[in-house]
N, C-alpha and C positions, 0 to 999 in steps of 0.2 A: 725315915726317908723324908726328904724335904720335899716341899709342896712343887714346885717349880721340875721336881722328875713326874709329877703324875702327866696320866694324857687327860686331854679336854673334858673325855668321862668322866675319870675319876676324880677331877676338880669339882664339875658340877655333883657329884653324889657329894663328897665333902662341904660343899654349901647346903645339902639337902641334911645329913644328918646333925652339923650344925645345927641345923634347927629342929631337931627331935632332943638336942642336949638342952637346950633352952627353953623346950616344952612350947613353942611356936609349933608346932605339927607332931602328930600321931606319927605312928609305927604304920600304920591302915595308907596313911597320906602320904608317905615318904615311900613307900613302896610303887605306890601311883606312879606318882613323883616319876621314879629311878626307871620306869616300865620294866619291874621285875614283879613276882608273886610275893604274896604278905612272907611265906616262909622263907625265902631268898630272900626278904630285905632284914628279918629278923637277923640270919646270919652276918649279912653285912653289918648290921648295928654289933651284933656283938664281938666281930672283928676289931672293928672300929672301939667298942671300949676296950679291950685286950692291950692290940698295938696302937693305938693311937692314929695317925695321919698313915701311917708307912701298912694300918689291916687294911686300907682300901685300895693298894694297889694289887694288881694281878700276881699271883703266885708265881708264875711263870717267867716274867722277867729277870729276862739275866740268863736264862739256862737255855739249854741244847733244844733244838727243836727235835720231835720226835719221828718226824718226815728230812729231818736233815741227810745228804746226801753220807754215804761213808767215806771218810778219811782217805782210805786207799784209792777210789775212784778220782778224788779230787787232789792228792797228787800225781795220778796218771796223766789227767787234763792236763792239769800246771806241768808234767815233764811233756810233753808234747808241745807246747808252746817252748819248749826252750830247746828245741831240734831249728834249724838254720831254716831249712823248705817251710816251720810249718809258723815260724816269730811272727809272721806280718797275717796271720790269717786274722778275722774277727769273729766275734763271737757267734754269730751265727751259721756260717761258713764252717764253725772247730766245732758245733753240735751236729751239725751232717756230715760234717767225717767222722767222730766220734760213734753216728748213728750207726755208721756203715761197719764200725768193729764192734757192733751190739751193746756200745754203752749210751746209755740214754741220761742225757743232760740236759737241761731247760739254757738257752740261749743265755737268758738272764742272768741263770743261776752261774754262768760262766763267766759274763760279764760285773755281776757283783764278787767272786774270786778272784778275777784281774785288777779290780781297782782295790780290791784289800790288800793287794802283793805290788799295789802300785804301777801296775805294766798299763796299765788302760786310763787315758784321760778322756772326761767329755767333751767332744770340739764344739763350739753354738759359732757359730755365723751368721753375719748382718745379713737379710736380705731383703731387696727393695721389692715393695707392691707388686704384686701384677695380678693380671684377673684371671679366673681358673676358666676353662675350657672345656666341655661336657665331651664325653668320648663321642667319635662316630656311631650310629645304632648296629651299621650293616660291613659286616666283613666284606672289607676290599673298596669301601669306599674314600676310605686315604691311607695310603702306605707310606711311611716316613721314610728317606733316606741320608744316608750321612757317612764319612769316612770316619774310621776310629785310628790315630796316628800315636804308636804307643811301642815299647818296649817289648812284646809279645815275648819272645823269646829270653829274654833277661839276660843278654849278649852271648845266648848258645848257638843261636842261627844268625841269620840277614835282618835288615830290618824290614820291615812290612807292615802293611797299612791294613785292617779290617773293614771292608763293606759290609754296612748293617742294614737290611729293611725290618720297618719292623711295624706291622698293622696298628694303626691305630685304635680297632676296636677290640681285638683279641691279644693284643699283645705277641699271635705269631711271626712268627721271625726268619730272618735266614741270612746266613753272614757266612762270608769266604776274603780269605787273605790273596794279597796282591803285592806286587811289588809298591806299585806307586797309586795315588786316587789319580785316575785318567777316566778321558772318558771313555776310555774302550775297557776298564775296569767297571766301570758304572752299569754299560751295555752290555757285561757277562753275567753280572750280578741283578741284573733285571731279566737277563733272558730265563734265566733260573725261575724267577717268580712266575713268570708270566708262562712257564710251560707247564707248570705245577699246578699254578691256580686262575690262571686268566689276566687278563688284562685288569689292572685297579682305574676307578673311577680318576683318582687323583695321588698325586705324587708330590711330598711336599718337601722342599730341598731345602740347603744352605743359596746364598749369593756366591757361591765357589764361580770363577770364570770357568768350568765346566759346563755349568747350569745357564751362566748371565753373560751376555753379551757387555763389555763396556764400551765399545768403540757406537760412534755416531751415527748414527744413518744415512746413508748415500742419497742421491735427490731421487731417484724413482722409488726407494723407498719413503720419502719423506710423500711423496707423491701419492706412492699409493695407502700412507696411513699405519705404516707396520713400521717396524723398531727392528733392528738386527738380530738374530736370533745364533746359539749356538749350535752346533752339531745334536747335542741333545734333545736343544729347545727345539729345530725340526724334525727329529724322528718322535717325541714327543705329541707333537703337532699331529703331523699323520696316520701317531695311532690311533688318535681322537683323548691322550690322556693328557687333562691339566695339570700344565705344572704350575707349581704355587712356591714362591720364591720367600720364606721367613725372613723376617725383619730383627731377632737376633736369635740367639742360640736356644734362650730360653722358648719362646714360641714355638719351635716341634721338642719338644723338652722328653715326649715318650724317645725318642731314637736317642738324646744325650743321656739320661738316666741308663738306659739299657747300653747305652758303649762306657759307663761309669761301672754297671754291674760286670760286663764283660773283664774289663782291665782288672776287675779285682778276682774274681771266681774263674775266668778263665785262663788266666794264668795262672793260678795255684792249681787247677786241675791238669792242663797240660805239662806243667813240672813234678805234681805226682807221676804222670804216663809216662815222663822222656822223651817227650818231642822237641825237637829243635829244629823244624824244616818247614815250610808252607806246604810242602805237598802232604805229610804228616798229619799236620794240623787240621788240612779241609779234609781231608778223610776221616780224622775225628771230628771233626764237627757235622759230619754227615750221618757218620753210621752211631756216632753213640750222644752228642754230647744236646743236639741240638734235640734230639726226641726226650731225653731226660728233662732239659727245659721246659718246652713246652707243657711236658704235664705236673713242673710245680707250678709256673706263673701260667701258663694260658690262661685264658677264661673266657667266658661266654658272651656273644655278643646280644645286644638289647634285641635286636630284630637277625630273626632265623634267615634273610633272604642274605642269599650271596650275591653281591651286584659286580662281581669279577664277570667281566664280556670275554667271548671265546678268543682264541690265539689267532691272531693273524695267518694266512696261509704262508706270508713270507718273511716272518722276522728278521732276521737273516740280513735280508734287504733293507730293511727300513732303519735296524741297527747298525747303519754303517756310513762312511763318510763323503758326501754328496757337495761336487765343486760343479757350477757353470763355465761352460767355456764354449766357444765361437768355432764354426767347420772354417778350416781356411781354404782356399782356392784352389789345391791340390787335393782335398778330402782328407787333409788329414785334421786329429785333434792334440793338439800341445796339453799338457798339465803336469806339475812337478819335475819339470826334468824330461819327462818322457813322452814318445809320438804314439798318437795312434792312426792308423790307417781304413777308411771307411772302406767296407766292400762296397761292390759293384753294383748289386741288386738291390741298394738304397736310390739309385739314381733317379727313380720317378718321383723320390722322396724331395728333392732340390735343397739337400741340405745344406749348402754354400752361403757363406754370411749369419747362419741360424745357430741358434744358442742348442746346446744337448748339455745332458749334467753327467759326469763321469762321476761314475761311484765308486767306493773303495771297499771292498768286505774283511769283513773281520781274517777270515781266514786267506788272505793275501788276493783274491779276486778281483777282477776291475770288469764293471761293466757301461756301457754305453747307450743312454738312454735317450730318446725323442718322443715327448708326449706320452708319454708310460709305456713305451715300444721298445723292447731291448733289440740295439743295431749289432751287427755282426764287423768284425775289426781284426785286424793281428798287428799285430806289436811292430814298429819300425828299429833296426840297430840304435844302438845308443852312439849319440854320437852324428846320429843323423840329420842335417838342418834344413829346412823346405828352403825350394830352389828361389832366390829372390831375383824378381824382373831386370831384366837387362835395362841398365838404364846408360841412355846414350850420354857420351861427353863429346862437348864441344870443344873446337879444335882449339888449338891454343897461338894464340895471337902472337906473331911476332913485333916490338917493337918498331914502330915508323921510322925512318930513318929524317934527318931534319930535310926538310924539301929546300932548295934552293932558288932566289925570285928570278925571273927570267929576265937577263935583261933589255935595256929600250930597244937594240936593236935586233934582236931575237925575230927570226920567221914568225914565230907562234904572234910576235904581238905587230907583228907588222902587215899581217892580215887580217887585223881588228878584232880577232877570236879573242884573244886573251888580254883585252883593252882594259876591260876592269871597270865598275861606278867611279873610281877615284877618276881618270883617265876622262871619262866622258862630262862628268860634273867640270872638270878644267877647262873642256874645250866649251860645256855651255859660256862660263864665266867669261871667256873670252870673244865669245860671239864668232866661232870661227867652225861651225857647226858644220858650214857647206862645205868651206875648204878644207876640213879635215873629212866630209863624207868624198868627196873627189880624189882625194889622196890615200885612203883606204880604198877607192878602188868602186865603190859603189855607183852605179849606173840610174840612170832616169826610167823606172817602170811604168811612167805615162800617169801614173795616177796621185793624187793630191800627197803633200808632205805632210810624212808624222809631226805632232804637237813636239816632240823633240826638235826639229827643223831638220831631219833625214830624210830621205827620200822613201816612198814606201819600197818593199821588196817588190819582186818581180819574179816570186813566187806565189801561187794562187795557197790560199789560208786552207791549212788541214782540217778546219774544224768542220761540222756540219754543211753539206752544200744545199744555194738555193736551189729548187727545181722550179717548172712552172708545173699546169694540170696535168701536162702530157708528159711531164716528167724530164722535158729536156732544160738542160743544165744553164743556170742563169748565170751571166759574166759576175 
């Protein structure tokens, strides 16, 4: 056997009895040497003169191990992997179904028979740096959340989306299918948690517009210092849980890994059962699949305190969809299309002009609220539009007709009524100011002539009259 098949051992013993042929070291030293007993080295020395290089390798090479699995169990596995349902399993996965028909296989031992039959390659993937992240100590002090958007059914049923929470420090979990990731899928799939085990300290998301507002802030928010928030990010808000919005996928990486494990185990277990429905599937995931889980991966949290806070008295409420809107002058309130009408017995309340926030509940309910007060309302017909203000129109003009000048000998202007500046600037220019006041007809009222050169009137002036002390009336 050539040198270049021994292992490292059997190389360095071969430089060690080397030198027991050349008489550079004892049988006593060479045993040292090898860390075997003087009689074990004797044996190897005499191997060693026997067969030369090929006495110092292991006898055993080459041959059948005698803990080797049998033949028959190991083309059982291999026919099982070659059934349609079970091709895509891995190794791990085909040793606990295997377990579950009472054959017992080392994961390994499956995965080194797949790559000897060629069905298994090893995938290695580049990945970039990042910095590891110590678990939470105390359950419930951050719950990951995330949609899982995948093939569930493998085109037996609908498509559907998986909501996953899944603790940060114990790795429990709880997951339910939906049609779509909404936020009112988010608010079912947390009402779940939060009646089970409390309120979590912290809630750590994707940037899904669910979660993240994108749109600008309006100027009394920019006023008051706050940033727009979505339906989530306020009921969030009010229950006192933070949310904490990951910067990529990798950063809550416990909920990505666990909707990575999902897509592969629980879909081959849903296709051994025959499911192909969402309502199916969360009833399996309730009554068998998800307590199976938890007691392979669960595991223990560093610190025994549960810091889950008690359940709100009104979930309900807070999970649901909250619009501000303005009482108008009738008492009613406009939102989506539809009126609502204030009762009566709010009236001390002067709600006219004032903001209230109309709520939407999950289960189709609408309430009407002022300062945490729920207001009493009924519904106006659809179709209905508040009565708007009479508003007066002004009458409408009819065109002037073209006036016509009057002429010189006209009544109107030969009683100097309608004489005109044109008219009287002539007669100044002409200096004919008296005789044309004498010819208009104007009379001598005894008193001084106007700066025009007219005579004054011989009417007393409507303005303000003098009096004397005693109040009688001065000329």
């Amino acid at each position: 056997m050539e040198t270049l098949t021994m292992s490292r051992k059997e190389r360095a013993r071969l430089t060690i009895v080397t030198g027991v042929t050349d008489g550079k070291l004892t049988q006593v030293q060479a045993a040292e040497l090898m860390g075997v007993s003087y009689r074990q080295g004797k044996r190897i020395w005499k191997r060693y003169q026997a067969d030369g290089d090929a006495g110092l390798v292991h006898r055993l090479r080459g041959k059948p191990s005698a803990r080797r699995k049998p033949a028959a169990l190991r083309e059982q596995a291999m026919a099982l992997y070659g059934q349609e349902r079970h091709a895509d399993f891995g190794p791990t996965l085909m040793a606990e179904q295997l377990a579950k028909a009472k054959l017992v296989v080392d994961h390994e031992t499956l995965r080194r028979w797949r790559m000897a039959a060629g069905q298994h390659a090893v995938r290695r993937r580049k990945q970039a740096h990042r910095q590891w992240r110590e678990r939470k100590p105390s359950f419930g002090a951050m719950v990951q959340l995330d949609g899982s958007h995948h093939d569930w059914f493998e085109g037996r049923g609908p498509k559907c989306v998986l909501m996953v929470m899944v603790d940060d420090a114990t790795n429990r979990m709880r997951a339910r299918f939906f049609e779509e990731e909404t936020t009112r899928a988010s608010y079912d799939v947390l009402e779940g948690w939060v009646r089970k085990h409390g309120l979590p300290a912290s809630l750590y998301v994707d940037r899904d517009s669910i979660y993240r507002c994108e749109g600008d802030p309006s100027i009394a928010q920019q006023l008051a210092g706050t940033q727009p928030r979505t339906q989530f990010g306020r009921a969030m808000e009010q229950l006192g849980v933070d949310l904490i919005l990951a910067n990529s996928p990798q950063a809550k990486g416990r909920v990505e890994r666990m909707n990575g494990t999902l897509q592969d185990r629980l879909v081959k277990e849903m296709r051994l059962a025959g499911i192909s429905d969402m309502e199916s599937a969360n009833r399996f995931l309730e009554e068998k699949y998800l307590r199976a889980f938890h007691r392979q991966f669960g595991r223990e949290a560093a610190s025994a305190v549960n810091v889950h806070r008690e359940v709100p008295r009104n979930p309900n409420e807070v999970l649901s969809w909250e619009e501000e809107r303005v009482v108008q002058g009738d008492w009613t309130v406009a939102c989506e299309g539809k009126r609502y009408q204030l009762d009566r017995q709010h009236e001390a309340m002067s709600l006219v002009r004032r903001k209230v926030i109309v709520r939407r509940l999950r289960n189709g309910g609408v309430q009407l609220v002022h300062r945490g007060k729920q207001l009493k309302w009924r519904s106006l017909p659809e179709g209905t539009m508040r009565k708007e203000q009479a508003v007066k129109k002004e009458p409408e003009r009819r065109p002037s007709a073209k006036q016509s000048v009057p002429a010189a000998d006209h009544p109107w202007r030969r009683r100097g009524v309608g004489a005109g500046r044109g008219f009287w600037n002539g007669i100044r220019a002409r200096g004919e100011m008296v005789r044309a006041a004498a010819r208009l007809g104007a009379r001598d009222s005894g008193r001084p002539t106007l700066r025009s050169g007219l005579p004054a009137s011989r009417t007393p002036s409507r303005g303000r009259r003098r009096t004397n002390n005693k109040g009688d009336i001065l000329s």
